[in-house]
TORFITOR-823062 format. One line per 2 residues: number of its first residue (from 0); their letters; for each residue x, y, z of N, C-alpha, C. Coordinates in pm, whole numbers, padded with zeros to 5 digits. Layout:
TORFITOR-823062
NUM> a> X:Y:Z:X:Y:Z:X:Y:Z; ...
This chain:
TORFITOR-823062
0> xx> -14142:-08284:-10315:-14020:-08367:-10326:-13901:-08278:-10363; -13783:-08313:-10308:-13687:-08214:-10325:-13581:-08237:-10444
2> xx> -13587:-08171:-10552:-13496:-08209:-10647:-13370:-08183:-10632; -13262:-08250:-10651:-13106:-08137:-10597:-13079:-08055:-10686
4> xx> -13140:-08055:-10796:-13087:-07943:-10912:-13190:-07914:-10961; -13265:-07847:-10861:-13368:-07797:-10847:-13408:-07625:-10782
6> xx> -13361:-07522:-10877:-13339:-07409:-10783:-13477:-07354:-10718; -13568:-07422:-10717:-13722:-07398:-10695:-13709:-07522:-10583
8> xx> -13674:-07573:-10562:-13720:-07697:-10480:-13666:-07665:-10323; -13722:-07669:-10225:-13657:-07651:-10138:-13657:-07769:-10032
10> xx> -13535:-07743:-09940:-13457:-07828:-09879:-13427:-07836:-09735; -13477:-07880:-09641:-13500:-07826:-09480:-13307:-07817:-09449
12> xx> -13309:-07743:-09405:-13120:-07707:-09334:-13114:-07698:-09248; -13055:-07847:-09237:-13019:-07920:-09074:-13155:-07973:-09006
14> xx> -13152:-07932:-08887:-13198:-07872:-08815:-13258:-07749:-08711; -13263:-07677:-08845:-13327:-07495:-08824:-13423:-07477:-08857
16> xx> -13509:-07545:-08907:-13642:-07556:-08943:-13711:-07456:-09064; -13552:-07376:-09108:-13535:-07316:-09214:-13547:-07422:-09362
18> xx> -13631:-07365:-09463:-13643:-07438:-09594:-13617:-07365:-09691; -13469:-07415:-09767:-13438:-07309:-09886:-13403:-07376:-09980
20> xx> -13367:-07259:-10113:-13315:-07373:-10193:-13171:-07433:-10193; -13167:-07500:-10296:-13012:-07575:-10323:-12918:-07491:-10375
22> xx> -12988:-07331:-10416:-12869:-07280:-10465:-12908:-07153:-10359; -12838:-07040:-10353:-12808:-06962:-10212:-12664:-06844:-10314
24> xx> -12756:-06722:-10282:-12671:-06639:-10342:-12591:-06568:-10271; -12435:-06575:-10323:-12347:-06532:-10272:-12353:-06379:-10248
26> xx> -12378:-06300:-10135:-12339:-06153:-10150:-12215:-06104:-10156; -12090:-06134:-10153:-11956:-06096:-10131:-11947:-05976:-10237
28> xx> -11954:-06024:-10371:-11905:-05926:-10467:-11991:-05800:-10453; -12113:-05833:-10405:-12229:-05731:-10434:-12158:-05624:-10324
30> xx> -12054:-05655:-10277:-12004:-05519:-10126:-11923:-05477:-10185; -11865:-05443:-10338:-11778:-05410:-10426:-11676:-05417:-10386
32> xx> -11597:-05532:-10393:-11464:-05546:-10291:-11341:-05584:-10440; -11312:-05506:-10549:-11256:-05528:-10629:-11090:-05592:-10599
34> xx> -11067:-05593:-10485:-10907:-05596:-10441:-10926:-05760:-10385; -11049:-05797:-10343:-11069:-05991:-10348:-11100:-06073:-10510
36> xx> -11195:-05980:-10554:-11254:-06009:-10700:-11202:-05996:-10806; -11101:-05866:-10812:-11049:-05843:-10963:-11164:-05757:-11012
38> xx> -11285:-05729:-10908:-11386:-05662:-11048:-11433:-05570:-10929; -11487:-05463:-10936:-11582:-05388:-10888:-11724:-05406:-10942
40> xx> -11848:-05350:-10836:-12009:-05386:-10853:-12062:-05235:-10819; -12086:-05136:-10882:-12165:-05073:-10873:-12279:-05067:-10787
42> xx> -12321:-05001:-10735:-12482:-04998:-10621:-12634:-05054:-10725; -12604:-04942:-10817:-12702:-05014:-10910:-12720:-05115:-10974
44> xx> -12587:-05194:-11023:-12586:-05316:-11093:-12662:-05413:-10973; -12601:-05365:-10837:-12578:-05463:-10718:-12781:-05480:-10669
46> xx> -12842:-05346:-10681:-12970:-05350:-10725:-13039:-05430:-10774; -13051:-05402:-10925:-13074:-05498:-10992:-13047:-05604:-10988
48> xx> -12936:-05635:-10918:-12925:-05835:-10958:-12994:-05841:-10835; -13000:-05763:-10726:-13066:-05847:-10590:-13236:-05823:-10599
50> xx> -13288:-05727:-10667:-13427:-05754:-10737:-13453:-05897:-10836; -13343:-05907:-10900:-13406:-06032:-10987:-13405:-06164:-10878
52> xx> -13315:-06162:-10782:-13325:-06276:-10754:-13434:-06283:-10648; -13479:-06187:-10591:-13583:-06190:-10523:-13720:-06199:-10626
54> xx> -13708:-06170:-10758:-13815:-06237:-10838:-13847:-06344:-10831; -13707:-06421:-10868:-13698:-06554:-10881:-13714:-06674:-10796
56> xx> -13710:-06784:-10800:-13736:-06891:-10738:-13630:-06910:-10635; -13512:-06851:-10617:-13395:-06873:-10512:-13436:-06808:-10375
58> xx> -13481:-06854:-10293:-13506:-06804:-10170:-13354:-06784:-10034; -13265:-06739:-10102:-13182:-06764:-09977:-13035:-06706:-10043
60> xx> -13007:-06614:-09982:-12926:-06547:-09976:-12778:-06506:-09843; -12670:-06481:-09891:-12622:-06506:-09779:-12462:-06395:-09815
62> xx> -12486:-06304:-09669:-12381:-06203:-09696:-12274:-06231:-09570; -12203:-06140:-09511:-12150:-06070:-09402:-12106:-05958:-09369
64> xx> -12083:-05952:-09240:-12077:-05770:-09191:-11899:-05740:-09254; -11827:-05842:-09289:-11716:-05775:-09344:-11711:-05794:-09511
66> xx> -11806:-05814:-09559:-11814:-05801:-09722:-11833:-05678:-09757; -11712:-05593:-09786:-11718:-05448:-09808:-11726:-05417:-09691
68> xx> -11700:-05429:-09542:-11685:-05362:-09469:-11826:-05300:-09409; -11945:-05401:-09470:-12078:-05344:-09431:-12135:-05306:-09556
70> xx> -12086:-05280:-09633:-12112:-05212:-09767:-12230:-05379:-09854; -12197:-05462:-09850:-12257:-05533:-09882:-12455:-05538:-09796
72> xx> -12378:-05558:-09668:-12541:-05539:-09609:-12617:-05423:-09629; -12554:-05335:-09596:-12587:-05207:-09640:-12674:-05186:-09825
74> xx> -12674:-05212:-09888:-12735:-05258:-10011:-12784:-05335:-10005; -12829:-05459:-09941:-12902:-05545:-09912:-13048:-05476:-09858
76> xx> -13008:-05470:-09759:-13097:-05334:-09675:-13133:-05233:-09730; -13082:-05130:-09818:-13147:-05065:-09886:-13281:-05120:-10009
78> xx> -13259:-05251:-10107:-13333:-05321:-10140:-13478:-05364:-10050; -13435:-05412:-09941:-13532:-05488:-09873:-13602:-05362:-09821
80> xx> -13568:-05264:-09791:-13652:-05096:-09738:-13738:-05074:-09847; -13669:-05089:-09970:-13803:-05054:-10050:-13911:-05158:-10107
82> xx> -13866:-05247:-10063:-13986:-05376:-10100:-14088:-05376:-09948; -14036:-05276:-09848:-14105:-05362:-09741:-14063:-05447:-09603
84> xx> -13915:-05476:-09633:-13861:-05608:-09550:-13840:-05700:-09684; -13781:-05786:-09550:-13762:-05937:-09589:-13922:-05982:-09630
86> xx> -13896:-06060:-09787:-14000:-06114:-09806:-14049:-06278:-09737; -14146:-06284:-09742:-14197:-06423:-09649:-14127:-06532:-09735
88> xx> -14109:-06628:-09632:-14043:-06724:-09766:-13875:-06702:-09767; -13836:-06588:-09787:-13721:-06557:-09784:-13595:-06608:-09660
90> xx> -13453:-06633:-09695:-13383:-06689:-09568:-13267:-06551:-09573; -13221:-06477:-09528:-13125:-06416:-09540:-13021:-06446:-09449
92> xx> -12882:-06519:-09479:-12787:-06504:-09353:-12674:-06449:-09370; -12605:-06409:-09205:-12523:-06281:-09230:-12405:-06387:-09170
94> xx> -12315:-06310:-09141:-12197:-06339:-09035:-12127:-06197:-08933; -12117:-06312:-08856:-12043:-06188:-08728:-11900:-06188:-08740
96> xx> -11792:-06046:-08744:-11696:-06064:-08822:-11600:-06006:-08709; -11449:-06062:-08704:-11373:-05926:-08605:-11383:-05789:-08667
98> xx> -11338:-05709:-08674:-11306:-05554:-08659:-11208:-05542:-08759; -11251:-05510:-08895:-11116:-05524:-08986:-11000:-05461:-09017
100> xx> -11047:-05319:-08924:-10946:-05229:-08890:-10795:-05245:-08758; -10870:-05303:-08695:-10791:-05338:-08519:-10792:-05497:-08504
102> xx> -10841:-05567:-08599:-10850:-05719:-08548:-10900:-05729:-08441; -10995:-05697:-08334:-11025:-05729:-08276:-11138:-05823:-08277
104> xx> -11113:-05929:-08194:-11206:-06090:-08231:-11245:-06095:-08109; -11333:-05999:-07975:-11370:-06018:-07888:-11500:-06070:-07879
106> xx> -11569:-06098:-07804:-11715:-06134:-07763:-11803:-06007:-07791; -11735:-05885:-07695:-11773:-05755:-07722:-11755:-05702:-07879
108> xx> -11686:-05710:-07942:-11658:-05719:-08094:-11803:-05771:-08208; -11809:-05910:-08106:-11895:-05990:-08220:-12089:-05855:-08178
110> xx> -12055:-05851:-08029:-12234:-05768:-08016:-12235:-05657:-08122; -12127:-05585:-08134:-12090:-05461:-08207:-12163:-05515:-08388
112> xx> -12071:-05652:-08392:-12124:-05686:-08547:-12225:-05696:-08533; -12286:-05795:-08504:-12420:-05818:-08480:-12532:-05684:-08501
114> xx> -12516:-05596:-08406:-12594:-05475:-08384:-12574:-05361:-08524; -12476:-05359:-08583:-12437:-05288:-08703:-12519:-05362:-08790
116> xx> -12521:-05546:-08826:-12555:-05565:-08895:-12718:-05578:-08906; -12773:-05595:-08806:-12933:-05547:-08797:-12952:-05447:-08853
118> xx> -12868:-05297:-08795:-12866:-05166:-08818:-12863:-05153:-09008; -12761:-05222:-09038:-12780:-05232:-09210:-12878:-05282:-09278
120> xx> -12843:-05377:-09255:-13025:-05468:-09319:-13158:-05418:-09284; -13177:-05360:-09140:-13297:-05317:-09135:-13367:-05397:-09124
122> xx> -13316:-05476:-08977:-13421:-05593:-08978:-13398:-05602:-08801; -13486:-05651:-08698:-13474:-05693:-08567:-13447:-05825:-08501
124> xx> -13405:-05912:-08608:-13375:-06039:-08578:-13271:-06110:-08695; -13171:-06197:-08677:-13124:-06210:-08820:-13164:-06428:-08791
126> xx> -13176:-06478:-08901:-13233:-06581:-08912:-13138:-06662:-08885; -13008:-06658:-08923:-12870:-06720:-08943:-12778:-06643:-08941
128> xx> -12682:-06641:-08845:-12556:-06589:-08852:-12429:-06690:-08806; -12321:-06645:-08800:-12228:-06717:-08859:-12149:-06672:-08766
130> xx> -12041:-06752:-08710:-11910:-06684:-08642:-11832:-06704:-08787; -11759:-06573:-08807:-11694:-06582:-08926:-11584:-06611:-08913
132> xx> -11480:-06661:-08988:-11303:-06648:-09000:-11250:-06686:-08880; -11318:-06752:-08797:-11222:-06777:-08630:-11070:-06798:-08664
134> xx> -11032:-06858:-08802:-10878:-06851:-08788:-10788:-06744:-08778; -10858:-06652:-08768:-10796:-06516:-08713:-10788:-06504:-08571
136> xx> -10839:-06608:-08489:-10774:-06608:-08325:-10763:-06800:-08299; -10709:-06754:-08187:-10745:-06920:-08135:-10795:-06989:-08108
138> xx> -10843:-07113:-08121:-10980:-07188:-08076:-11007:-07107:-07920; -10906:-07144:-07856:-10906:-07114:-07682:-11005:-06966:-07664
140> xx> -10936:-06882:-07720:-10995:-06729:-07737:-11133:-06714:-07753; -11164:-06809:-07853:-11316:-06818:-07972:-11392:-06900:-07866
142> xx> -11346:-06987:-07786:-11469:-07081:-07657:-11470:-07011:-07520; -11342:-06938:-07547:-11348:-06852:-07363:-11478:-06814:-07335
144> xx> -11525:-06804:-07209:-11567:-06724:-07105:-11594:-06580:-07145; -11711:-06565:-07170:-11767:-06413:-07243:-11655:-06393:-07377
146> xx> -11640:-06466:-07457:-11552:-06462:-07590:-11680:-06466:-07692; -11613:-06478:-07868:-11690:-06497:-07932:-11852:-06582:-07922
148> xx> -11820:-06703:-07903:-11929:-06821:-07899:-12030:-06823:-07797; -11937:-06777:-07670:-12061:-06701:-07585:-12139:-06599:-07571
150> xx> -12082:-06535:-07685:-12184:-06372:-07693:-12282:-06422:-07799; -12244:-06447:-07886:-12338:-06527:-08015:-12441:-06598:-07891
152> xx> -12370:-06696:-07862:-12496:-06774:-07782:-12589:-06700:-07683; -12543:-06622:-07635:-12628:-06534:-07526:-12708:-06445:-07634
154> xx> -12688:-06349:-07774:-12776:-06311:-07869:-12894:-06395:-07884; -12838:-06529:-07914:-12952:-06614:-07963:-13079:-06648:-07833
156> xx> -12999:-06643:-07723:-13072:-06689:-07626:-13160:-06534:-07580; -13158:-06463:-07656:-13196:-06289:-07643:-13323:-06319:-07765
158> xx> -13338:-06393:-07820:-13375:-06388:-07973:-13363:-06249:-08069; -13208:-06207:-08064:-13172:-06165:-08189:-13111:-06203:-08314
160> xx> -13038:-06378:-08253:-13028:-06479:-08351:-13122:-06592:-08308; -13176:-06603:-08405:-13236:-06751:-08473:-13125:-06887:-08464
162> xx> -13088:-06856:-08533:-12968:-06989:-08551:-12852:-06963:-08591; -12726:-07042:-08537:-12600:-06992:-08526:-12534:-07098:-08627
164> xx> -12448:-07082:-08682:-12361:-07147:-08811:-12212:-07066:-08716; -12120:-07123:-08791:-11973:-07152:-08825:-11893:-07158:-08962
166> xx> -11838:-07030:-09033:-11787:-07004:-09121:-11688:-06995:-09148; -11557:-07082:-09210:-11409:-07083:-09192:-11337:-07126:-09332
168> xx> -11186:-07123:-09314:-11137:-07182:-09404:-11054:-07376:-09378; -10999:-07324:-09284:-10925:-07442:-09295:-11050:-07567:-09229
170> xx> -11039:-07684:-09267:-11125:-07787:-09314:-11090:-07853:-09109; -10955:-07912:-09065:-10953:-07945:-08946:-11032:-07853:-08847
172> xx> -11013:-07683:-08841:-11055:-07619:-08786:-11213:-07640:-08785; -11240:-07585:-08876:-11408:-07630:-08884:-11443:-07742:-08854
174> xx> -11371:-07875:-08884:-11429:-07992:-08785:-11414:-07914:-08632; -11323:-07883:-08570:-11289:-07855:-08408:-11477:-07821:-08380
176> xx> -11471:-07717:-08469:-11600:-07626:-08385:-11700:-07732:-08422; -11779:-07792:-08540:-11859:-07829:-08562:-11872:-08025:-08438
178> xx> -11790:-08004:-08408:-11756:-08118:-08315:-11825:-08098:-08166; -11814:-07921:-08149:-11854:-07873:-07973:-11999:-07873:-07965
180> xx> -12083:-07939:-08136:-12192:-07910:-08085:-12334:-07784:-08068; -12233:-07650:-08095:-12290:-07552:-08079:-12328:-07511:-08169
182> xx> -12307:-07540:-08336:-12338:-07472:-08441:-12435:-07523:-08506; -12564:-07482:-08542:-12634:-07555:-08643:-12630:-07579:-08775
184> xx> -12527:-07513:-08814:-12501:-07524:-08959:-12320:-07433:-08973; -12269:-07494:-09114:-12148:-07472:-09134:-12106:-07453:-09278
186> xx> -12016:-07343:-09279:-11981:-07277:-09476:-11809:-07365:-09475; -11803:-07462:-09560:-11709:-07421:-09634:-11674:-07349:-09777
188> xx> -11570:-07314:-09819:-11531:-07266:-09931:-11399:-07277:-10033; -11462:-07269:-10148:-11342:-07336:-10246:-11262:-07455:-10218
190> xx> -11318:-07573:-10096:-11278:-07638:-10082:-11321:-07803:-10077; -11447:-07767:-10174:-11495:-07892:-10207:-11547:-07866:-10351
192> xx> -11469:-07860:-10455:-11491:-07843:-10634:-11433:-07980:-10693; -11479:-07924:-10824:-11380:-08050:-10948:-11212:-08062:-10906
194> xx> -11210:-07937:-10862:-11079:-07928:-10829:-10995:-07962:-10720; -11074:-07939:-10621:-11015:-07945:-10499:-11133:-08018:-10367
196> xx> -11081:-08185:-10354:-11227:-08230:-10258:-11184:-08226:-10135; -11080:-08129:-10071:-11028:-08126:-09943:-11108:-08106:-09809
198> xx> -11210:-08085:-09829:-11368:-08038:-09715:-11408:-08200:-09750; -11391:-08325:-09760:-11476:-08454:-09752:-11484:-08419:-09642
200> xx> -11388:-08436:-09553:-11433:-08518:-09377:-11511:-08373:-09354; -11514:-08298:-09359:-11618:-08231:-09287:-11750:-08247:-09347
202> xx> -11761:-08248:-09476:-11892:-08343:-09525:-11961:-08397:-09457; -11865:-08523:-09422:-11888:-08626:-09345:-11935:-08587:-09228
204> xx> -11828:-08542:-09164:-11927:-08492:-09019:-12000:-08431:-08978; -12054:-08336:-09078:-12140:-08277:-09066:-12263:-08356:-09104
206> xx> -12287:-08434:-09183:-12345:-08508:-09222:-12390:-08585:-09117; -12301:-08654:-09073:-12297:-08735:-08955:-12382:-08694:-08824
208> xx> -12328:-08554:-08765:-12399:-08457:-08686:-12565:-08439:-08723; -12537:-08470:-08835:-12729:-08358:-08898:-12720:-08189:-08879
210> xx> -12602:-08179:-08913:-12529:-08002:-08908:-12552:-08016:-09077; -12657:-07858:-09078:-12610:-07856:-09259:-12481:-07775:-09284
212> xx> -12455:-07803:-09387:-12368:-07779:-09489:-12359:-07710:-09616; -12328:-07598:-09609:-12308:-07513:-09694:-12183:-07532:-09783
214> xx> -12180:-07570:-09910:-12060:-07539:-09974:-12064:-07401:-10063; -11971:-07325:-10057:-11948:-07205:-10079:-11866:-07189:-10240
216> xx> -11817:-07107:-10313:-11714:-07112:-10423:-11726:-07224:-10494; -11837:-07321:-10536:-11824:-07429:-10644:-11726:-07425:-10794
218> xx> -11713:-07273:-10824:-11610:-07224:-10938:-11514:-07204:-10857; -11471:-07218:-10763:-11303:-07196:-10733:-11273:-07056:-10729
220> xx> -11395:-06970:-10724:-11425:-06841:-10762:-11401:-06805:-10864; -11439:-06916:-10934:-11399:-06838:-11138:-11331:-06944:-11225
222> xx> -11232:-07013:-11193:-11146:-07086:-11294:-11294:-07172:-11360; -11365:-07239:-11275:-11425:-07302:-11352:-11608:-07293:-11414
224> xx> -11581:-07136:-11420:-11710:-07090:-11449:-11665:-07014:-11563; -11577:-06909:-11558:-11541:-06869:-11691:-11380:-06947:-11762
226> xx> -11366:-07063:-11724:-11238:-07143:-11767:-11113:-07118:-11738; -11054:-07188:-11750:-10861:-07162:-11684:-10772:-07070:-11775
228> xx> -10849:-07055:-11916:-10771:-06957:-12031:-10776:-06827:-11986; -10909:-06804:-11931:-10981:-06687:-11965:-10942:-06659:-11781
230> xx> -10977:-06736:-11731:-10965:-06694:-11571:-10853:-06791:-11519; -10729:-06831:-11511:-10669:-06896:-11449:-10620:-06918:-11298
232> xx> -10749:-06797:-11249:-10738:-06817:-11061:-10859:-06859:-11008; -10776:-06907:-10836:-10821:-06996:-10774:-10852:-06969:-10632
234> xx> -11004:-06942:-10601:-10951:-06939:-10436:-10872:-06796:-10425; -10914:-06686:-10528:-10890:-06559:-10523:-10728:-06505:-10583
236> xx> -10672:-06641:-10553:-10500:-06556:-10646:-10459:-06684:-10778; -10371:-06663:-10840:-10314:-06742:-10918:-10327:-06891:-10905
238> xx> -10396:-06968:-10988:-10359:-07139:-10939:-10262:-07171:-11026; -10236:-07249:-10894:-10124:-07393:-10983:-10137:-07429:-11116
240> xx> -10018:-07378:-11156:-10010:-07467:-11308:-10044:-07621:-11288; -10047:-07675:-11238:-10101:-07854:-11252:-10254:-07815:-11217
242> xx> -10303:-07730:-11169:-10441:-07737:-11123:-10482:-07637:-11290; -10448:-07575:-11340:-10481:-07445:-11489:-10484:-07622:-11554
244> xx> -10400:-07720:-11540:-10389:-07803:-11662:-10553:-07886:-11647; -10546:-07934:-11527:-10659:-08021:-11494:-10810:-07939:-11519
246> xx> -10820:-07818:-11510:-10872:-07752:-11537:-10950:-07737:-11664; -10821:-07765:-11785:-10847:-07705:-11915:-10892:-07866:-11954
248> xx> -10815:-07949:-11853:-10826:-08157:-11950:-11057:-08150:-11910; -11087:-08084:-11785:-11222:-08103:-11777:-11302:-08049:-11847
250> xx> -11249:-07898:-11897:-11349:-07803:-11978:-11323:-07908:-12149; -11241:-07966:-12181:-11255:-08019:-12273:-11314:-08158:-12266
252> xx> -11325:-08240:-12173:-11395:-08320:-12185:-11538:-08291:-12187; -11574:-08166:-12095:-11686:-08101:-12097:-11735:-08090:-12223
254> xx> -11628:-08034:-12290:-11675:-08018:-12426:-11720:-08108:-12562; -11667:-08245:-12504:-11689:-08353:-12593:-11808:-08379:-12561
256> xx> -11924:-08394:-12464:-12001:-08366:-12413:-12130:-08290:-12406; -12094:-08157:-12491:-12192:-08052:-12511:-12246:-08000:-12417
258> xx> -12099:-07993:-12247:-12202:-07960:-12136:-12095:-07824:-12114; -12146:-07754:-12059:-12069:-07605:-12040:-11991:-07694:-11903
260> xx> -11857:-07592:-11885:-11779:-07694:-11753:-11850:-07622:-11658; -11893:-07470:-11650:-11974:-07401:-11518:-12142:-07540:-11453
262> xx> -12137:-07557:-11580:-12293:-07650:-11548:-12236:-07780:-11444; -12101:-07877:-11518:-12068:-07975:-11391:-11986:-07919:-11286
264> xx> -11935:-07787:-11298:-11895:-07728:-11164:-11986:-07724:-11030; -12126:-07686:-11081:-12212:-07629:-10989:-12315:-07754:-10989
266> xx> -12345:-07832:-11050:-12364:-07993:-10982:-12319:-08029:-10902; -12207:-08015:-10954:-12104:-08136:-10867:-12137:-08094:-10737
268> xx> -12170:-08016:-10691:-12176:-07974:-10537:-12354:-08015:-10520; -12446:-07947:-10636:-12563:-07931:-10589:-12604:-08082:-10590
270> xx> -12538:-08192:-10613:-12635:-08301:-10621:-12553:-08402:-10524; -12420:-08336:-10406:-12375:-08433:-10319:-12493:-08468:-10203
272> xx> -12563:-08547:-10129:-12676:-08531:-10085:-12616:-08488:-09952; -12503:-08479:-09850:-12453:-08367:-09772:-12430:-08253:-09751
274> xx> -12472:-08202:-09878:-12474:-08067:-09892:-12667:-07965:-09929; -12639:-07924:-09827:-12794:-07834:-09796:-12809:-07746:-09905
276> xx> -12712:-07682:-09941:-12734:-07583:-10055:-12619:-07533:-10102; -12555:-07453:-10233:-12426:-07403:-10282:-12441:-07305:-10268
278> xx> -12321:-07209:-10253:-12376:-07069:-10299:-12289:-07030:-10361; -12318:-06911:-10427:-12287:-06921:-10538:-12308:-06765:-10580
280> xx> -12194:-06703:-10610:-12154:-06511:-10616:-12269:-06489:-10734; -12359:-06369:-10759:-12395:-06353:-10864:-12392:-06163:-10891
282> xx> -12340:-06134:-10991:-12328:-05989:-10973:-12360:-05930:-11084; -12497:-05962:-11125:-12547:-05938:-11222:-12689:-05999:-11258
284> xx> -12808:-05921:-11303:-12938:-05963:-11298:-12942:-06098:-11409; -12893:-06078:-11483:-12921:-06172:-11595:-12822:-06334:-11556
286> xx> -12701:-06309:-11434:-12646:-06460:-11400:-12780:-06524:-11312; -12877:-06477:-11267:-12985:-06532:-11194:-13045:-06674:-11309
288> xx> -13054:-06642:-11408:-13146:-06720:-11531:-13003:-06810:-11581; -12904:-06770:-11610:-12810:-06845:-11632:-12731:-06923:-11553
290> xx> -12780:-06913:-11404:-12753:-07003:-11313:-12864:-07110:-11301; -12977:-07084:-11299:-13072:-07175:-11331:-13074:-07262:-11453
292> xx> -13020:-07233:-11574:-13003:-07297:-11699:-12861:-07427:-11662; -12777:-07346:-11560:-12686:-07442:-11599:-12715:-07559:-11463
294> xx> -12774:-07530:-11356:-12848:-07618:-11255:-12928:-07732:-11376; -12996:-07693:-11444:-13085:-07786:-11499:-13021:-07791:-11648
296> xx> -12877:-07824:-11634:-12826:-07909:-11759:-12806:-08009:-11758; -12852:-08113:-11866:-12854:-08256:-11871:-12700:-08292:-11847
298> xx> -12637:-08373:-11738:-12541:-08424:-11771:-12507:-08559:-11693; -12450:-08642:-11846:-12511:-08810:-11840:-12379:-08893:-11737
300> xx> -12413:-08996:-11690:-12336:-09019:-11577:-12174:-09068:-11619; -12193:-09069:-11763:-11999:-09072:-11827:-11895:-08994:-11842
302> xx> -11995:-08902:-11833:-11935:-08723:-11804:-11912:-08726:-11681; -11929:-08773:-11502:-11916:-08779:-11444:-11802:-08836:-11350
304> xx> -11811:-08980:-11444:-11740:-09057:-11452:-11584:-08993:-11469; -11579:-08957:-11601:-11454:-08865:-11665:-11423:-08789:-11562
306> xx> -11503:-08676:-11504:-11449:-08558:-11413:-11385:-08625:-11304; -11490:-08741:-11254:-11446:-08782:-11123:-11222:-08840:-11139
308> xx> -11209:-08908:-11225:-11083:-08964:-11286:-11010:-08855:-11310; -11048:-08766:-11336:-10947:-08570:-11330:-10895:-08550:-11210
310> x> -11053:-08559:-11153:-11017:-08474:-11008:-10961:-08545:-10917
């Protein structure tokens, strides 16, 4: 039986016949990209945390070929070389990215990612990949005739992808694609929190579809995991002073409560039943156990109540 706040429990996604859990670790930071993060990750720290979580009960992990520029897979892959591979059980997914040097967002572009990113990981098939960031060209461009979606699709029909997803920001856009049909699964990010429920309708339609759903950034990338005092950004730069306020009115109701605000941050997503799994950055061995602690914090449905009337 599948618990939603359950990081052991797993959860069929979509229709890929893939079973993971509800929580899904973010690789971004692990590609030491201090100029998105504010922080740099060491190789070794980046080690260690991706050993613990392969200890642990989280089966599913999820990077791309432009997190660090490769640098993320690339450490991924070094890990998985010395265990052996991908462990059984395990889901790893990547994304296919333009060219971060030249922008180039061709079809020919995406084989290039693709083939690099095997080449990193060290693997001959990838389970899930992703057309990444299409808002960097035009829908028209991204459906053409030997363009992005048709090279992806001709990979898959190669079996070097398994299953194809759709990874974006803006919420209309990602309906467009998830509408043509072609994607089996879809990331949003930072755009369905306490803070911000601007990804509903794609929820919905994805939902609707039987397309899973990935929600991405449940902390807003931080405000509401280490608080609005201490971290007052959002979605990677400065937030809104009306959003720092709403912020600080939840961590204190949180607090009347006795519930950490990171614990109803990362609910709030893991227990919408449209959503397949969160994911969720971890850059450090010991956030593995403290992400699990705050998954399985009691919190009673008045506390809910409250957040919901914030947000």
């Amino acid at each position: 039986m599948v618990n939603a706040t359950d990081p052991a429990s797993r959860k069929l996604l979509g229709g890929t016949g893939l079973y993971v859990s509800p929580v899904c670790v973010g690789c971004a930071p692990l590609g030491d990209m201090p100029e998105t993060f504010g922080y740099g990750v060491d190789e070794e720290r980046t080690s260690r945390t991706l050993e613990a979580v392969l200890e642990g009960p989280i089966n599913f992990l999820d990077t791309a070929a432009s997190y660090g520029d490769g640098e993320s897979e690339r450490r991924i892959g070094e890990v998985l070389g010395r265990r052996g591979g991908l462990p059984e059980g395990v889901v790893l997914a990547t994304k296919a990215d333009r060219d971060l040097q030249t922008g180039d967002f061709s079809g020919e572009q995406m084989r290039r990612s693709v083939e690099r990113s095997l080449k990193l990981l060290g693997l001959d098939r990838l389970q899930l990949c992703y057309l990444h960031d299409p808002e960097h060209e035009s829908f028209e461009n991204i459906m053409a005739p030997g363009g992005p979606v048709e090279v992806l699709r001709d990979l898959k029909n190669e079996g070097v992808i398994e299953h194809l997803g759709v990874a974006g920001g803006p919420i209309d856009m990602e309906i467009r694609y998830v509408e043509t049909g072609l994607f089996e699964a879809v990331i949003t990010h930072n755009r369905y929190t306490l803070l911000d429920r601007s990804a509903e309708p794609l929820l919905d339609v994805a939902a609707e579809r039987g397309i899973a759903l990935l929600n991405a950034a449940p902390y807003g990338s931080g405000i509401l995991a280490k608080g609005p005092d201490v971290y007052p950004r959002y979605e990677y730069r400065e937030a809104p002073g009306e959003m720092v306020e709403r912020a600080r009115a939840m961590q204190e109701v949180c607090r009347q409560f006795g519930v950490p605000l990171a614990a109803a941050a990362l609910q709030f997503s893991m227990r919408d039943p449209r959503i397949s799994s969160t994911i969720v950055g971890m850059t450090r061995p010991e956030r593995v156990g403290q992400t699990l602690e705050l998954a399985a914090e009691p919190i009673p449905d008045e506390l809910w109540e409250r957040l919901d009337r914030l947000g």
